[in-house]
N, C-alpha and C positions, 0 to 999 in steps of 0.2 A: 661558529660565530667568533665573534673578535677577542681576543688575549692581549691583553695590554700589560706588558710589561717595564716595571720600572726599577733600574737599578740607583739604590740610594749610598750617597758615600760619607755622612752624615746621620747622626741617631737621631729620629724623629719618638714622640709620644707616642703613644698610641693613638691620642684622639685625631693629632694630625695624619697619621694612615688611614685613620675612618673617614677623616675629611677626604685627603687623598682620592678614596678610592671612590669615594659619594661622587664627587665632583670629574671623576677621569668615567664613569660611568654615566654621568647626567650629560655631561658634555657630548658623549659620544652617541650617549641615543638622541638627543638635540639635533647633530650633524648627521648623523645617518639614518635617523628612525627606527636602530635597532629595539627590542623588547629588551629592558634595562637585566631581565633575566637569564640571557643571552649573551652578557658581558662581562668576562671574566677579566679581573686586576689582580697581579702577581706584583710584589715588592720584595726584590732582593737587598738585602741590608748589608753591604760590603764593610768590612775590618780595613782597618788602616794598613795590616799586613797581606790585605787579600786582592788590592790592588795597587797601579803602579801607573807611571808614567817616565819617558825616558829611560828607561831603563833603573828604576829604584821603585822602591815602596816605600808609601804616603807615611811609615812609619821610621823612614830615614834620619836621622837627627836633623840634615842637611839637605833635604826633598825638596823645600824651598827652591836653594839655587840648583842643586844637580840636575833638578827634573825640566829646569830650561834651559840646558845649555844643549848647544848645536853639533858636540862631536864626543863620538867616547872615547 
């Protein structure tokens, strides 16, 4: 049955994952009539160092501008 996974780039509480995950499972047996027990929620919690964009990582001093620019 369905694995819902979410990659978060941002630290959430814990109670907002509870919510999270209540709500990506209610949703989903809502939409699909799956058995709510049947629905598995995965949250990866990404570090500032563990991902990237443009070619840097989120924990660049300078990730702001470097991670939008158009050529390297």
């Amino acid at each position: 049955m369905p694995v819902i996974k979410v990659d978060l780039m941002s630290e959430c509480t814990k109670e907002q994952k509870e919510k999270l995950i209540f709500d990506l499972t209610k949703g989903t047996h809502d939409l699909l009539n799956i058995p709510p027990e049947k629905i598995s929620v995965v949250i990866n919690e990404l570090k500032d160092d563990g991902w990237g964009r443009g070619g840097y990582t989120r924990n660049h001093t300078d990730f702001a501008n470097l991670s939008r620019k158009h050529s390297m």
